[in-house]
N, C-alpha and C positions, 0 to 999 in steps of 0.2 A: 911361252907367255907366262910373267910371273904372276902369283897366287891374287895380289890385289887387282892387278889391270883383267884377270879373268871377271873378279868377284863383279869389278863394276858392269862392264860389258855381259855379263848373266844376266846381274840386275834388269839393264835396262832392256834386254831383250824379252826378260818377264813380263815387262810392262809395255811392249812395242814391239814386239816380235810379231812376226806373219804379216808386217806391213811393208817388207822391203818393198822401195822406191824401183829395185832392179827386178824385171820379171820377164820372162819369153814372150816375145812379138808378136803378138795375133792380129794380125789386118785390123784395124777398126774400120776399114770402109767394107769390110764384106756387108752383104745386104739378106735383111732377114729369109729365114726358108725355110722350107719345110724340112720336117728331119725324123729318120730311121731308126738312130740305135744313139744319139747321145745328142745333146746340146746344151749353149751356155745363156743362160739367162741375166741379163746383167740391167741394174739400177739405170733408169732413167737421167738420174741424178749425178750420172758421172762424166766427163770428159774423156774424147779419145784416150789420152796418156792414162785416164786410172784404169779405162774399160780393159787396156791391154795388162795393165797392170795386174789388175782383177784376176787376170786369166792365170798367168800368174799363181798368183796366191790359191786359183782352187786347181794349181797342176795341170792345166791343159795344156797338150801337145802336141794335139793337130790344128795345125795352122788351118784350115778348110772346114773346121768344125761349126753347123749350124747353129746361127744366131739368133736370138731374141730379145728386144727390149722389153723389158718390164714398167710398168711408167701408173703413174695413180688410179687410173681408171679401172686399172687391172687387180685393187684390194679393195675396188668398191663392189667391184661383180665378183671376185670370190672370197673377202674375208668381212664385208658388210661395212669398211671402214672408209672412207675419206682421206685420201693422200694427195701429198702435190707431187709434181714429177720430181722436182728437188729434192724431196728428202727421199728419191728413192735409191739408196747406197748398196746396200747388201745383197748380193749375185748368188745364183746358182750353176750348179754343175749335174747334168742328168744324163745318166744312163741306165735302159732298160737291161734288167740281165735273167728275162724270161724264171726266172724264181716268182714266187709269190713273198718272201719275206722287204722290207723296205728299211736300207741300212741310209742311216743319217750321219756327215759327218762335218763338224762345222773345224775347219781349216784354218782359222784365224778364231780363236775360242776368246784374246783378251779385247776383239773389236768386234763380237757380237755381246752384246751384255748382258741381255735381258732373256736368251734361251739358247739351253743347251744341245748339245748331241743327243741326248737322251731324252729330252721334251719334243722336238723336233719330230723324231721317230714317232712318238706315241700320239704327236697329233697327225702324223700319217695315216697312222692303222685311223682314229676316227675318220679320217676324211674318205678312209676306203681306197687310199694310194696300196699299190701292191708291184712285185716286181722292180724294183727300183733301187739303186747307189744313185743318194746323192749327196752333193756337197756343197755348205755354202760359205760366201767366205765375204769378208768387207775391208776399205781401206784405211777406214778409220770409223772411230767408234761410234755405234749404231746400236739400235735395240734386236733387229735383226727379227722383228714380232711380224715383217711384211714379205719375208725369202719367200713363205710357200708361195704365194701369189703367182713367183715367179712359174714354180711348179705345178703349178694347176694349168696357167697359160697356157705351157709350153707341150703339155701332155693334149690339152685339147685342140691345140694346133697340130698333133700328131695323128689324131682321131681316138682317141682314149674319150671315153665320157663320163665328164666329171658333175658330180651332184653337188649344186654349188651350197644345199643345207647342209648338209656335209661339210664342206670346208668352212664354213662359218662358224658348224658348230667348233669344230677342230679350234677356229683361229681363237672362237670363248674361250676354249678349253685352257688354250695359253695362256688369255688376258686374268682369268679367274685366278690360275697357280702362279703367274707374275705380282696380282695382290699381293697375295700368302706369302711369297715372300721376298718383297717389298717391304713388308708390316714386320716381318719378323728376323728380317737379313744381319741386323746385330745381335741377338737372342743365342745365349749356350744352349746347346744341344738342339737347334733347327739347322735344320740345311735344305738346301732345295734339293738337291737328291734325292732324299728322306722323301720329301714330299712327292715323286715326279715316281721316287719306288713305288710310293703308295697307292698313287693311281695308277701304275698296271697294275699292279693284282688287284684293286676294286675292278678293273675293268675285266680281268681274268675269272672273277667270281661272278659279275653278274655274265657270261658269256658259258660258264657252268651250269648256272642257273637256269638259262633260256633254253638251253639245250636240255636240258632235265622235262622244263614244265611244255618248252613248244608254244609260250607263251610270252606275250608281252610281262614287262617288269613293272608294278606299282612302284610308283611314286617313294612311299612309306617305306618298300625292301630295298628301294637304291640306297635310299638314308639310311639306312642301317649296316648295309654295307660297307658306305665311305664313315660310317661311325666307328665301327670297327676296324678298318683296315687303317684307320687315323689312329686308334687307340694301340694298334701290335707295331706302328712306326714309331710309339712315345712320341706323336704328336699333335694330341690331344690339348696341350698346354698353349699351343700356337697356334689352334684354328678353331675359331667363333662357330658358333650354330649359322648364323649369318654363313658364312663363307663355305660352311658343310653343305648348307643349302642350295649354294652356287655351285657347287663340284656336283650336286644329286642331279641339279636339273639339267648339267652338259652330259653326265654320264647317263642319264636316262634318255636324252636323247641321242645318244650313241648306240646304247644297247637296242632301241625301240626303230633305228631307223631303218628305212626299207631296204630292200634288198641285200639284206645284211647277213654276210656270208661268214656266219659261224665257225665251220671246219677252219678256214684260210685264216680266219681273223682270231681264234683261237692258238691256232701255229704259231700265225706274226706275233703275238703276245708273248707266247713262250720262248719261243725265239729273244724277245728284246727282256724279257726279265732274266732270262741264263746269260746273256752278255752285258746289265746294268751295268754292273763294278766294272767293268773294264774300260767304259768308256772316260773317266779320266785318266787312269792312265794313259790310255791311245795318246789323246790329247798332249799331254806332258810327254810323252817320248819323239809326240813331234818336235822339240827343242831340239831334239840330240841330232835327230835327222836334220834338222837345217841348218846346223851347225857345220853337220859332214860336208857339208853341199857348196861348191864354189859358188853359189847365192848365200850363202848364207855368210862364208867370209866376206864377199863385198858389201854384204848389210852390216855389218862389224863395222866395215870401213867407213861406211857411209854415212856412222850415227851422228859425228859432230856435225854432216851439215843438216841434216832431216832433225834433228832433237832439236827442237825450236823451245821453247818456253812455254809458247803456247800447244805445239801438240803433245807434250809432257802431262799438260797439266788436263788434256783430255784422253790421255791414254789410262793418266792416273786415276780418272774418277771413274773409269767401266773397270780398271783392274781387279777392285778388292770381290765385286761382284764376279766378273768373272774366273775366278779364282778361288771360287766359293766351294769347291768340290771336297768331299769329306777327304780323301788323300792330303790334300795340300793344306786342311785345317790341320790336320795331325801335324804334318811339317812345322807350320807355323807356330803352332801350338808348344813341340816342343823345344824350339827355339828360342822363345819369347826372354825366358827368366836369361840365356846365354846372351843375350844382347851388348855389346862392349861399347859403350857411348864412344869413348874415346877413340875407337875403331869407325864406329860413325860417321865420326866428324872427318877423321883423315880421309875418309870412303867421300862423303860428300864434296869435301874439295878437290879431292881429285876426280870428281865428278864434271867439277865446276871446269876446272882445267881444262878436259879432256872435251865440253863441251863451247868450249871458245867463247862463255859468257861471264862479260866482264864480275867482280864478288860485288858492286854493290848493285847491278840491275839483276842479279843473281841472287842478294840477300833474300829477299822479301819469298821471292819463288819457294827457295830452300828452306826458309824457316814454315810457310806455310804447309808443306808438305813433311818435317820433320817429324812429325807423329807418326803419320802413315809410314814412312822409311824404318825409323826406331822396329816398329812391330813387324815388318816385313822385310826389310833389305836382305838382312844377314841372311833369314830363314830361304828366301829365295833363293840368293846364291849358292849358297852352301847344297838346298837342293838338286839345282845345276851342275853343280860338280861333283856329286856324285854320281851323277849318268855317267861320268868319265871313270 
């Protein structure tokens, strides 16, 4: 394959990858059931062909594997939120594996936008999930803010008993650090990492703490705690007393809730702060792996009929978000000033080409999007080939 027809096909798997159209056939008429050791929880919101698709995308294997819909009633009883069945897109994948740690891994990271691998995880531990791989994955882009839903369901459908303040608070936990940054996603030196780092160890200190005093947390030492642990992230400059205030009162009712099992949920913390950093890379190495994978050549093959214009242009607008992770700012970052317009342009049209859309229903697309390409193309690419 020569060096440009790589570069393009990188590109747009950067930006579209984990959605191949091609995935292993899982019955969609199996009927829901009760389940033992794994099940797949899948959006409301999808059709036969995505549901299998789905499955798919979060590596399921066994065709027999029990099922669950997940559908809007199910984020009003455990995330406190109002959905329709329609926007319910974004599936999971669960398996119990008798541990107490709870490993989160989102499988399709540029078509969930709005929460990572690593936020996922940490609003586990508040929900008091324990024992658990799971994985979630979508067909196309979503906030991915309603997956636990799915996990809560399917856990109390197994007999696990789920404390739905608990999951509420968890699902604040995310709405609150989706603010922060929301507010601050173009800002030098914020990243949502940074922030998602900072609250586990707020959450590791007040769990310190409780176990020192055997005592409920005031109000006054949560805030000082998230004042601090915002200050040793340097990011202080991007979060308001307001919004310090919003992290105190989720984190205080985390620390303060009942039955709330110190030793285990101390562990799970530690646990998920000794493996932060690696959760983008995981993420990014999945490229290499579906590349290997006779899926992932026929997703190559596949892109001129699937790259429409329009799901381009909603792939593009959860990318930059998704791809927010301090590794791939560095990437970007130092490729920025390397940028060859002129390289660009020849990239862009053979873009154009290779996507069978005519240049003048093609113009308008491409020029709208040629900012976002400029600061990113190259730097992507270039990334991707050096997995190789």
């Amino acid at each position: 394959m020569n060096k440009n027809k790589f570069r393009i096909i990188a590109a747009f798997l950067a930006i579209i990858m984990l959605l191949a159209l091609v995935a292993p056939v899982i019955s969609s008429v199996m009927a829901e059931s009760s389940w033992k050791d794994e099940v797949y929880g899948y959006g409301a919101g999808l059709n036969d062909e995505q549901v299998n698709t789905t499955a798919g995308l979060l590596k399921i294997e066994n065709k027999d594997i029990a099922k669950i819909k997940i559908d809007g009633k199910d984020t009003l009883k455990y995330l406190g939120e109002e959905s329709t069945d329609s926007s319910m897109i974004s599936s999971v994948y669960i398996k119990k594996t008798g541990s107490q740690d709870v490993n989160v891994e989102v499988t399709t990271p540029l078509s969930i936008t709005k929460v990572s691998s690593l936020q996922y995880s940490n609003a586990a531990i508040t929900s008091g999930l324990t024992g658990l791989d799971i994985k979630v994955a979508a067909v196309r882009p979503v906030t991915g803010e309603s997956a636990l839903a799915g996990v809560y369901k399917a856990l109390e459908q197994s007999g696990v008993e789920i404390d739905q303040e608990k999951t509420k608070n968890a699902n604040e936990e995310i709405q609150v650090i989706n603010v922060i940054a929301e507010e601050n996603k173009d800002k030098e030196g914020f990243s949502k990492e940074k922030l998602n780092k900072a609250v586990v160890e707020a959450k590791q200190k007040l769990v310190e703490q409780k176990t020192e005093s055997g005592q409920n947390i005031s109000a006054e030492n949560v805030e000082n705690i998230v004042q601090n642990v915002i200050k040793d992230n340097n990011l202080q400059q991007f979060v308001n007393n307001v919004q310090i205030g919003n992290l105190s009162i989720v984190l205080q009712n985390f620390i303060n809730s009942e039955n709330l099992d110190l030793n285990k949920v101390k562990d799970q913390l530690n646990n998920l702060a000794a493996n932060a950093q690696k959760f983008a890379e995981q993420e990014m190495n999945k490229l290499k792996e579906f590349l290997n994978t006779d899926k992932g050549k026929e997703f190559v093959n596949s892109i001129k009929d699937n790259a429409t214009k329009e799901n381009l242009q909603k792939y593009l607008d959860g990318a930059k978000d998704a791809l927010s992770s301090e590794e791939v700012e560095k990437v970007l970052d130092g490729a920025k000033e390397n940028i060859n317009p002129e390289k660009f342009n020849e990239l862009v049209n053979s873009a154009k080409d290779k996507l069978g859309i005519n240049s003048e229903s093609a113009k308008g697309f491409f020029e709208s999007i040629a900012e976002f390409f400029k600061s990113i193309f190259r730097a992507i690419a270039d990334f991707f080939s050096s997995l190789f």
